[in-house]
C-alpha positions in Angstrom: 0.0 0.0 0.0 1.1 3.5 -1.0 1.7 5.3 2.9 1.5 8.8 1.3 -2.0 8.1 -0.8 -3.7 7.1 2.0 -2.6 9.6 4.5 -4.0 12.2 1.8 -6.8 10.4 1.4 -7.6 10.5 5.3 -6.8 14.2 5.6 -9.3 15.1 2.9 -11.6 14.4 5.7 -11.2 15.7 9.3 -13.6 12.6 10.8 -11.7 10.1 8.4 -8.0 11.5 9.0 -7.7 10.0 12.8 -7.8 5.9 10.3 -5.0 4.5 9.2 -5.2 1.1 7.5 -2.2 -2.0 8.0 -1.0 -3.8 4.9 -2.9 -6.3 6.2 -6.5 -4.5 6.2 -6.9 -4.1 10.1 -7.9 -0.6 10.9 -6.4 1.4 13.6 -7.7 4.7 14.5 -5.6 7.4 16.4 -7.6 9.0 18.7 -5.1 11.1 20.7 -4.4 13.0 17.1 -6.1 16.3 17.2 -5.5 16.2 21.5 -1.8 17.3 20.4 -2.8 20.6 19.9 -3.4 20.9 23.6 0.2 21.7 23.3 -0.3 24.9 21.7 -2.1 26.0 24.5 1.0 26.0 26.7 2.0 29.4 25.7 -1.1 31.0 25.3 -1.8 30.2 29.2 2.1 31.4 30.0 0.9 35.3 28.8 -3.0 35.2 29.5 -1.9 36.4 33.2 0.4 39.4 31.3 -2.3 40.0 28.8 -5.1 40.1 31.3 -3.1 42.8 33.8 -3.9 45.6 32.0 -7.5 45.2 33.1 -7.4 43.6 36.5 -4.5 46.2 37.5 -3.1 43.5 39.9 0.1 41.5 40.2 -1.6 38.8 41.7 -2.9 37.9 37.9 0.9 37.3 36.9 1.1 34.0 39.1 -1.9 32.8 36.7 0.4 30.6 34.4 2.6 29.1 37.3 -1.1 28.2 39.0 -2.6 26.5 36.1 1.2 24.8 35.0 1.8 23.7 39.1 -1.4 23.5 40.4 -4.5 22.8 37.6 -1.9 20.6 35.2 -1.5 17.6 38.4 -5.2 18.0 39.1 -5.9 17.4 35.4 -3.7 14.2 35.5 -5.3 12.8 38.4 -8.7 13.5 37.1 -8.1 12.1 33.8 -6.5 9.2 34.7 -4.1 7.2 32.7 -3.5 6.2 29.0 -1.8 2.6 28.5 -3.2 2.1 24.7 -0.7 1.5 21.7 -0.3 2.0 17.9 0.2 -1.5 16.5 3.5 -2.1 15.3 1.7 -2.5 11.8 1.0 0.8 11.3 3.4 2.7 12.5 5.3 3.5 9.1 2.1 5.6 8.2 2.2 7.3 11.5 5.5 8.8 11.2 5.1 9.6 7.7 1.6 11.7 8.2 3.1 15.2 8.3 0.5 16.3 10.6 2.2 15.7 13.7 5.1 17.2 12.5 3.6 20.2 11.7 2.1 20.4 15.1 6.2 20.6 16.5 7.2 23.2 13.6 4.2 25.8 14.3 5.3 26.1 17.7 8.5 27.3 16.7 8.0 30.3 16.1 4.9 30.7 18.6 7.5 30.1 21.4 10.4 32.3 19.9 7.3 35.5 19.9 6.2 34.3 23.3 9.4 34.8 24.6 9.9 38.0 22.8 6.4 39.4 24.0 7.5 38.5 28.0 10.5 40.6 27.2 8.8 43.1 25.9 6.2 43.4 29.0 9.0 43.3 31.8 10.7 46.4 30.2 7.7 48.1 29.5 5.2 47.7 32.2 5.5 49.4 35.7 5.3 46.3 38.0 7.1 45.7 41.3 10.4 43.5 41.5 7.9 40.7 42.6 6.2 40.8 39.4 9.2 41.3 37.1 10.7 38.3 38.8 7.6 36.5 38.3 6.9 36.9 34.6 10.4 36.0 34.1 9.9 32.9 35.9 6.7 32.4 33.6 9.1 33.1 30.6 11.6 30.6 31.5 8.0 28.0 31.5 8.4 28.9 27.9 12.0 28.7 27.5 11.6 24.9 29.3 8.5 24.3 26.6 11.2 25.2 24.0 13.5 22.4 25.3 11.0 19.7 25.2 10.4 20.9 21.2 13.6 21.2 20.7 14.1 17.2 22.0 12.1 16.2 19.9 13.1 18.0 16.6 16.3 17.6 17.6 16.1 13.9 17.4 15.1 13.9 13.5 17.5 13.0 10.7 16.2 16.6 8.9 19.0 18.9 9.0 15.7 21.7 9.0 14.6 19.9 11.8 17.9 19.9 13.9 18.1 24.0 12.6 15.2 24.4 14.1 16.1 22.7 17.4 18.8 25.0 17.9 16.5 28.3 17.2 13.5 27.1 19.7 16.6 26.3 22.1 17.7 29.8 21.9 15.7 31.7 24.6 17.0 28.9 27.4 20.2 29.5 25.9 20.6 25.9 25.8 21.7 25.7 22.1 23.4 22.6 23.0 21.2 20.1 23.9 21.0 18.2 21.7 25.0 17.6 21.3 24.5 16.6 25.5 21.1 15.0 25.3 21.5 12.8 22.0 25.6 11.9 22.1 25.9 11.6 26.1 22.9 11.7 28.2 21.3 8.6 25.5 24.7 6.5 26.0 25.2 7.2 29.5 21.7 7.1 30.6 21.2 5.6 34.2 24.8 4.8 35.0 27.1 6.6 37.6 28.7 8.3 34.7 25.7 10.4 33.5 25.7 13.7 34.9 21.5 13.9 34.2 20.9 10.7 35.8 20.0 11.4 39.4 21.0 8.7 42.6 19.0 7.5 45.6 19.4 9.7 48.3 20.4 13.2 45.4 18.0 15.5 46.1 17.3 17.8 43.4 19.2 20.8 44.3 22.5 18.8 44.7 21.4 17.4 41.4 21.1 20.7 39.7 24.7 21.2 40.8 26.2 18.4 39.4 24.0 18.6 36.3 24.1 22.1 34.7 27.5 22.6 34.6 27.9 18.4 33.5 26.0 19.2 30.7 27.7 22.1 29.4 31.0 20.2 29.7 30.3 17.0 28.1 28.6 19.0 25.3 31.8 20.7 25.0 34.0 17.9 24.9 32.0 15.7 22.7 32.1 18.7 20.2 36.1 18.9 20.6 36.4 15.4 20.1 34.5 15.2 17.3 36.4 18.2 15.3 39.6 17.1 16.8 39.1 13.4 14.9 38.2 15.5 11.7 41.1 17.4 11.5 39.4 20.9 12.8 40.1 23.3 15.3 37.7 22.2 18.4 37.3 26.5 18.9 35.6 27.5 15.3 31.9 27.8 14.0 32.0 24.2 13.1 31.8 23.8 17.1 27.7 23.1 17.8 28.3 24.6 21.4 29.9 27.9 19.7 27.0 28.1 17.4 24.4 28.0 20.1 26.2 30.7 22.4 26.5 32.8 19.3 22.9 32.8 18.2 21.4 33.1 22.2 24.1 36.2 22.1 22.2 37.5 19.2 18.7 37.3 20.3 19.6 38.4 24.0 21.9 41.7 22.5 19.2 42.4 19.8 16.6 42.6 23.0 19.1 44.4 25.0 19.7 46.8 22.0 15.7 47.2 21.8 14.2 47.1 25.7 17.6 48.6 27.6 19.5 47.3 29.8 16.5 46.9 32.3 15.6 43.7 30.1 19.1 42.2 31.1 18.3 40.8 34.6 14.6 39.3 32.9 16.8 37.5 30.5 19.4 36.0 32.9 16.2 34.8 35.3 14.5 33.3 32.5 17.1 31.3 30.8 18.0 30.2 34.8 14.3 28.6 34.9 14.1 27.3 31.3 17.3 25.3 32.9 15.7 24.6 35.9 12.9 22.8 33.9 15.0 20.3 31.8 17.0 19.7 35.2 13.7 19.1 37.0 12.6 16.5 33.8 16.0 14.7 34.0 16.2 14.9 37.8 12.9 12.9 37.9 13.0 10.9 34.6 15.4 8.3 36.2 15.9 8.7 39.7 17.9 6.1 40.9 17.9 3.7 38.1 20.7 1.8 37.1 22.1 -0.7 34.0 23.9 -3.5 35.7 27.9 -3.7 34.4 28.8 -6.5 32.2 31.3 -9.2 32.5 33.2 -7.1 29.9 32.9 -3.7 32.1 30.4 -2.3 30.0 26.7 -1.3 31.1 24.1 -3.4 30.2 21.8 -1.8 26.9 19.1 0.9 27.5 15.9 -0.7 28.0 12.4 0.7 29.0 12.8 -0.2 33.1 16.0 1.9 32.9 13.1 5.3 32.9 10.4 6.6 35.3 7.0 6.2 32.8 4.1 8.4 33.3 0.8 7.5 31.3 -0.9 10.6 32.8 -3.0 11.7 30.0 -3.1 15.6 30.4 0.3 16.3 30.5 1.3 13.8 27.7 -0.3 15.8 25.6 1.0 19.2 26.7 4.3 17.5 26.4 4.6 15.4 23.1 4.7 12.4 25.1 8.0 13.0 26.9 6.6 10.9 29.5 7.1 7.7 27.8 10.3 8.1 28.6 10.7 4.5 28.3 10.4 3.7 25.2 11.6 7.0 24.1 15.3 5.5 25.3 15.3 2.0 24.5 13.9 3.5 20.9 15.3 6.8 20.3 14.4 7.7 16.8 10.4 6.9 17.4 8.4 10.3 17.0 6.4 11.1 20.0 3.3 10.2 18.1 4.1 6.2 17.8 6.0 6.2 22.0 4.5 3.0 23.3 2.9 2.1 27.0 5.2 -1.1 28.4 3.9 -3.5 31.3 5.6 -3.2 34.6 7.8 -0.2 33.9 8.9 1.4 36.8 6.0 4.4 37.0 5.6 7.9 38.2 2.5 8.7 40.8 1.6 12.0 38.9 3.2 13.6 35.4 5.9 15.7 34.9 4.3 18.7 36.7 3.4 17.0 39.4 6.0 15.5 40.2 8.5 18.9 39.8 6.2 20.2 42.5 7.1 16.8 44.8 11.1 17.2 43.9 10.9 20.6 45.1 10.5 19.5 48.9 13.2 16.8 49.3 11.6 14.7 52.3 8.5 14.5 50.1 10.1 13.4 47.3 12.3 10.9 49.4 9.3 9.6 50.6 7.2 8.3 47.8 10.4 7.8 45.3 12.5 5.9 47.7 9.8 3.3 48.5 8.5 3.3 44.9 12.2 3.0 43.9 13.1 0.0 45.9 10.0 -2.0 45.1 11.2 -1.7 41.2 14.2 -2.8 41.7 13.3 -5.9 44.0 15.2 -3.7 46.1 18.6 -5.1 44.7 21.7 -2.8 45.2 23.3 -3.6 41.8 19.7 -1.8 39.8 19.9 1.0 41.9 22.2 4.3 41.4 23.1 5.2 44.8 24.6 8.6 46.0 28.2 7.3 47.2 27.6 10.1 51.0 24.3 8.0 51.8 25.3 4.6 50.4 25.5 2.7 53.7 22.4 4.5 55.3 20.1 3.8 52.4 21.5 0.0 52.5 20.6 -0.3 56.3 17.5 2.0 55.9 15.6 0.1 52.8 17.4 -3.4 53.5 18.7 -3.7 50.2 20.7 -6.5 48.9 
């Protein structure tokens, strides 16, 4: 059957787009397809609180994002309940190759570069306290973070458009060079002592954020020099990914210095701060703990699903593209969000990704659920878990582990 021809076929109709058809005849039909474009709404909500001040006249209204992101977003989850349905594997050719859900990733683009630019614009425009200048930077950096999460996932693609557009929608984090960390060291060193993003029992998420921000920025770096050092190129040019992103964030931020004043300076500095915090707060959660066992031959075992915290909450998947299969997203990197499957028995988060931020933010909480949660998914066996070397012997005589 000819994939292309029948996904123009189903989009000719907006009832009949959500069907795809196997080789074999059996019908699937996607019903999560249009619910993607809850995703759009994520920036729309970050600057109804700035757009709605002008009326009300009070700061109060500029908390309205962080309330509906940290407070309505885990309320949704739990209300909605969990999604464990799957694609079949027989149809999910035509899934990735219906542009729709592309499209979906490369509209937000630019929606998040003007969201960011319209924050801006408000802090160095609007007479508000330091309280609420803080705040809507804060609420930018939501939007820098949403920028990460669509710049993962383009980022991922073979396009070289795609991985262009990556770096642009990484700019306002000024975290160009994710994907050089994410894809070439996070991915191989994923839930082993060795990965700077993968947290340990007993880390809590401020010592985390420590040990991660600048880890990141350093193995991005010497991947890069590696990699031009083996071709023959000087590891300090524009050939150097981590140069390129520092370049371009120094662009935007000067071009909005040059506009706004200097008054815009501290609002960018803030924001790209918690655009950070927000990837660290994903990775800090996303495998808490886990660990590959070491082979015979000293090398870690392969990536497979248990090695990630899952979440199946149905609200934030879709404000998210799915990151929460985070499972399957790293034993199956090059899968689109669309086609990320549900696995039995995967070691699972209580709450999605907002949720759980909230519960990282208060260590004892966190410790509380996660530890117990932890140690039942890993039978409780010291060689699956990723312990912080400080609090080795305590956690062993605290949890019993063996």
């Amino acid at each position: 059957m000819n994939y292309r021809k029948q996904i123009v076929k189903n989009v000719m109709s907006f009832k009949d787009a959500t069907l795809f058809i196997s080789p074999d005849g059996s019908q699937y039909r996607d019903k999560k397809r249009y619910f993607w474009l809850v995703s759009l709404t994520i920036p729309f909500i970050a600057i109804s609180g700035l757009v709605l001040y002008p009326v009300l006249n009070h700061e109060a209204i500029l908390c309205l994002a962080l309330t509906v992101f940290y407070v309505l977003f885990p309320i949704l989850d739990q209300l909605m309940g969990l999604d464990s349905s799957n694609p079949p594997e027989s149809i999910i050719k035509q899934l990735e190759a219906d542009p729709f859900y592309h499209r979906i990733l490369v509209a937000h683009v630019p929606i998040v570069i003007a969201t960011f630019i319209f924050c801006a614009w408000f802090a160095a425009n609007t007479s508000i306290s330091w309280f609420g200048y803080v705040i809507v930077a804060i609420t930018s950096g939501t939007i820098g973070g949403h920028g990460i999460n669509l710049g993962h996932e383009l980022g991922h693609k073979k396009s070289k458009t795609d991985k262009w557009l990556a770096k642009i929608v990484l700019c306002p984090a000024a975290y160009g060079y994710f994907n050089i960390e994410h894809n070439r060291g996070h991915h191989k060193h994923v839930a082993t002592p060795n990965d700077p993003a993968s947290a340990k029992m007993g880390e809590n998420i401020y010592q985390f954020a420590l040990r991660e921000i600048p880890g990141g920025l350093l193995r991005a770096f010497s991947i890069e020099k590696e990699r031009l050092t083996k071709a023959g190129r000087h590891w300090l040019s524009l050939e150097n990914e981590v140069v390129q992103s520092v370049l371009m964030t120094g662009v935007l931020y000067a071009g909005l210095t040059a506009w706004l004043g200097a008054q815009v300076i501290v609002f960018l500095l803030i924001s790209a701060f918690w655009s950070v915090w927000q990837l660290t707060s994903a990775n800090y959660i996303e495998h808490y703990g886990l660990k590959r066992h070491m082979l015979d031959n000293g090398r870690y075992e392969r990536v497979a699903p248990h090695h990630s915290w899952n979440s199946n909450h149905i609200f934030s998947n879709w404000a998210l593209f799915h990151l929460q299969r985070h499972s399957d997203h790293h034993a199956n990197a090059t899968r689109s969000y669309q086609s990320l499957r549900h696995f039995p028995d995967l070691p699972t988060l209580p709450n999605g990704y907002f949720g759980m931020y909230v519960l990282a933010y208060v260590p004892p909480l966190w410790f509380r659920v996660m530890d117990k949660k932890l140690v039942e998914v890993t039978g409780a066996k010291q060689e699956s878990i990723n312990l912080l070397s400080d609090k080795k012997a305590q956690l062993i005589a605290k949890h019993q582990l063996r």
